[in-house]
C-alpha positions in Angstrom: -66.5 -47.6 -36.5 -67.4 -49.5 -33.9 -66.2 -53.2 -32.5 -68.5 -56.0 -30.5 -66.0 -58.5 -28.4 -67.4 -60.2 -26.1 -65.5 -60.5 -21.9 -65.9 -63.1 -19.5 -67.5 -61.5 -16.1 -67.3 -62.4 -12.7 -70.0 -64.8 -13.0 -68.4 -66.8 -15.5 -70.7 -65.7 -18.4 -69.9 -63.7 -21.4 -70.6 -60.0 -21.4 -70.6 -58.3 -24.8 -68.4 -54.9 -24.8 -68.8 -52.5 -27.6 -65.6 -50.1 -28.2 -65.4 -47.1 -30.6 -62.2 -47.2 -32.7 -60.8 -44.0 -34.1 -58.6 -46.9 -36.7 -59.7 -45.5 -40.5 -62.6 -43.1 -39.4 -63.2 -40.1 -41.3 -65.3 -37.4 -40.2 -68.9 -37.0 -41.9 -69.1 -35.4 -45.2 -66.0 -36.0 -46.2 -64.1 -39.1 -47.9 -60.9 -40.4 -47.0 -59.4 -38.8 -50.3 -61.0 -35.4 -48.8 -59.3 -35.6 -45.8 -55.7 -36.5 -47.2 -55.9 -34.2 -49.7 -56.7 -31.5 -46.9 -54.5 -32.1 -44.8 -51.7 -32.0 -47.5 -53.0 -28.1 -48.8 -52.6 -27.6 -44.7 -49.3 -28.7 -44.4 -47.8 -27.1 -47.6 -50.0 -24.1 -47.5 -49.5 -22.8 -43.8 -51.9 -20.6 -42.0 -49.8 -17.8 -42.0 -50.6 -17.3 -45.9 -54.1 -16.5 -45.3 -56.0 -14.5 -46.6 -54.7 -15.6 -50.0 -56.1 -15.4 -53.2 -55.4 -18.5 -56.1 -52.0 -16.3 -57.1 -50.4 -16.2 -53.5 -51.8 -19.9 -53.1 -50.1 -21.2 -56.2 -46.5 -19.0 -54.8 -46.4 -20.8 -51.5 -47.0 -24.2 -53.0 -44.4 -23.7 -55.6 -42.0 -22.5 -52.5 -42.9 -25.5 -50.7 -42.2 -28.0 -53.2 -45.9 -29.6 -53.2 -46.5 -32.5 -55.4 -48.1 -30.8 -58.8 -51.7 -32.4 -58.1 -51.6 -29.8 -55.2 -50.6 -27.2 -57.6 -52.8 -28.2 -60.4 -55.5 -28.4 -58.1 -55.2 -24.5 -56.9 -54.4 -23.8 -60.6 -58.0 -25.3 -61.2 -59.5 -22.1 -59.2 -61.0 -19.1 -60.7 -58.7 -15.8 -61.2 -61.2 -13.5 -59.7 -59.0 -12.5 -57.0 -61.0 -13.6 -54.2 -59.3 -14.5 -51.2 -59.6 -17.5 -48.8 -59.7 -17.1 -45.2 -59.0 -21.0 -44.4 -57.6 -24.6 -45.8 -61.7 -25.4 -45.3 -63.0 -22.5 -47.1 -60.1 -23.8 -50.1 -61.3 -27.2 -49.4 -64.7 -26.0 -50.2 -64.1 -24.3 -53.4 -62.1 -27.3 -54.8 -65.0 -29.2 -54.5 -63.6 -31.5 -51.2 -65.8 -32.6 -48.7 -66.0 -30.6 -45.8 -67.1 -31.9 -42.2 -70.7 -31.6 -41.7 -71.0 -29.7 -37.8 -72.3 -31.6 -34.9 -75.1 -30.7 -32.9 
């Protein structure tokens, strides 16, 4: 987001100024419920749990006393045993955007 204000210069005349503001950005590819609901798993989750398959997900929630959508989110993946190596490649398999890279 970006904001246009305008500054008086030294020669008494208006200059415009345009300023980046980091206020309610999100990053590309993903929606402000994305990011929220990301950075919740993150903070309930850990890192230390990974790798961790849906089963040791769902434990570590339950330990940390995460609201239920968190848990009935997790509950929501498959029980193939496959495990996750990060809160982005979780993010990913619930369906969450994830950021797009930069170039």
């Amino acid at each position: 987001m970006r904001t246009v204000t305008t500054n008086e210069n030294e020669n008494g005349t208006e200059d415009l100024v345009e300023r980046a503001s980091s206020v309610g950005g999100t990053p590309p590819g993903m929606s402000a419920s994305d990011v929220r609901t990301r950075s919740e798993l993150a903070r309930h989750l850990g890192r230390d749990v990974y790798p961790a398959d849906r089963e040791a997900l769902l434990a570590r929630l339950r330990e940390e006393a995460a609201p239920d959508h968190l848990v009935d989110l997790v509950a929501g993946l498959p029980t193939d045993g496959f495990d996750y190596e990060s809160v982005q490649q979780l993010a990913r398999a619930l369906g969450l955007g994830t950021e797009d890279h930069r170039t």
